[in-house]
N, C-alpha and C positions, 0 to 999 in steps of 0.2 A: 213495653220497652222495645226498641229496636236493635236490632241484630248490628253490632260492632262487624268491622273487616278485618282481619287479621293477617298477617303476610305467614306461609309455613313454609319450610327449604325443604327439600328432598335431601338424599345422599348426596348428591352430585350439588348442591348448594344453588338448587334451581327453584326459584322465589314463585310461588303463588301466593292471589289474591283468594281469601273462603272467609264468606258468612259465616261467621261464630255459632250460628246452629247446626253447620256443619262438620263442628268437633267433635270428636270423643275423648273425654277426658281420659289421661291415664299415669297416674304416678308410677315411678319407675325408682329400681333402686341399683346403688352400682357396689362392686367393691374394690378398693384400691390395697391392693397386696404387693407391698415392698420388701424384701430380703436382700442381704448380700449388697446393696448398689442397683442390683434388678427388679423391676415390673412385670409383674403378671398379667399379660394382656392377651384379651379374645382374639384367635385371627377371624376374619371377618372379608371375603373374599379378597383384595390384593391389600389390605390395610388392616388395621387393630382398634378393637373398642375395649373398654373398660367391663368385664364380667359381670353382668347385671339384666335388668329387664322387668319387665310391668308384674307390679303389686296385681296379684288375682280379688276379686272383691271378699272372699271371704279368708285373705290372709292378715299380718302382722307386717307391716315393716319388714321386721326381722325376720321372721319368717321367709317371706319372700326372697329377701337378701342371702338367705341361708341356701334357699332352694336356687335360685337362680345362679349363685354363684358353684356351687353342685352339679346344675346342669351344663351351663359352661366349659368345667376348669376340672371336672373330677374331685376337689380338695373336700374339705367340711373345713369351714372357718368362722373363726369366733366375731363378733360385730366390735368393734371397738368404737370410734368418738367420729362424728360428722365431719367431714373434711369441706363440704360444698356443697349447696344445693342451688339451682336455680331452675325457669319455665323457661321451655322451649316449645316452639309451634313447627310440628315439623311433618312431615307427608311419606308415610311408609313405602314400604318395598309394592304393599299392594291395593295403595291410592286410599287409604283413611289417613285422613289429615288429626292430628293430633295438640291436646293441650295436655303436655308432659310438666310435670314436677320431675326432677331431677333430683335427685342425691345421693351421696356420696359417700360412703363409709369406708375408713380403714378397716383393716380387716387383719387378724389373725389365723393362718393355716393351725389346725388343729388335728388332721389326719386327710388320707386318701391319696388318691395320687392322680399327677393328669392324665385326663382320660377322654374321652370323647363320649363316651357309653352313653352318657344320660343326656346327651342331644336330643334336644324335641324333634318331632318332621322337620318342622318347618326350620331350625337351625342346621338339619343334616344337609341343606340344600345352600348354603354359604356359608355355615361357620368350618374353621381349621379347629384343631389342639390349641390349648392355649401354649402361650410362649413367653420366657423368661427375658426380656428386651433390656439390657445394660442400660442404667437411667441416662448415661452422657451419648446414648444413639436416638433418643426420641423423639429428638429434634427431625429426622431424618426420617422418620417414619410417617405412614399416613394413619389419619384416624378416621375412622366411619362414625361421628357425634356432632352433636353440634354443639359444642363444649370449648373452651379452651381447655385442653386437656393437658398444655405442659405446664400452666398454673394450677391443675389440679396436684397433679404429680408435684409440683415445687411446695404447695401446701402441705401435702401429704410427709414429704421427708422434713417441713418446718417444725410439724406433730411428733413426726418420731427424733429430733433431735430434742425436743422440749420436755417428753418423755426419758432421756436418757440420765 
C-alpha cells in the first residue's frame, strides 16, 4: 500500500505536506470544566488550551484524563459525558508530526486546588496556572488547538443546561 500525504499545521497554523509513515499516532484527552459562567483553561505561553494531553499506552481514557487534567490545573475531577471528539494532524513544538484523536470530556472538580506543582518538565517550559476565563470573553482570547474551541465550550454549556 502506498503512503497517503497528509497536510499537519503547527501552533502558528503553518501547513506541512508529511508521508503518513511519518506520523506518530497519538490519542489525546481534554477536559472541559465549567462553573459559575467560567472556563477553566491551560495558560499556554500568550494563549489557552483546554487541560488535557496524550493517552500514555498503558493508560484508560480516563485515566489519562484524570491525570492530565492533575497535571495541568492542580484539581482531581470526575469524567462526565463526551462533549467532542475529532482527528487532527498537527506538527509539535518539537517537530513530530502527529495523528491526534481528540476528545473532549466534561468534567466535574472533585477536590484540589490550582496549582502548578505537577507540571511535567516539559510543560514547566510554557505552560501558566490555569485560569478561570468568563465564558462571554472567549471570543477574545487566543487558543493554542486546532480545534474550534468556542463550539466546544457552546457544546459544553448545551450539556449542562440539558442536565439541569
Amino acid at each position: 500500500m502506498l503512503n497517503k500525504k497528509v497536510i499537519c499545521h503547527d501552533i502558528n497554523d503553518k501547513e506541512y505536506e508529511v508521508d503518513s509513515s511519518e506520523l506518530k499516532f497519538r490519542p489525546s484527552v481534554y477536559g472541559v470544566i465549567i462553573k459559575d459562567d467560567k472556563i477553566l483553561l491551560s495558560g499556554q505561553w500568550d494563549g489557552y488550551d483546554f487541560p488535557g494531553g496524550g493517552v500514555e499506552i498503558e493508560e484508560t481514557v480516563e485515566e489519562a484524563l484524570l491525570r492530565e487534567v492533575k497535571e495541568e490545573t492542580g484539581l482531581d475531577v470526575e469524567k462526565k459525558e463526551v462533549v467532542h471528539c475529532e482527528t487532527s494532524f498537527y506538527k509539535t513544538t518539537k517537530g513530530q508530526c502527529v495523528n491526534s484523536v481528540l476528545v473532549y470530556f466534561l468534567c466535574e472538580i472533585t477536590g484540589g486546588e490550582i496549582s502548578t506543582e505537577f507540571f511535567s518538565e516539559s510543560e514547566k517550559e510554557y505552560a501558566n496556572a490555569a485560569e478561570w476565563i468568563d465564558i462571554k470573553d472567549v471570543e477574545k482570547i487566543k487558543f493554542y488547538n486546532s480545534i474550534d474551541s468556542l463550539e466546544i465550550i457552546r457544546k459544553a454549556e448545551d450539556i449542562l443546561k440539558d442536565n439541569r
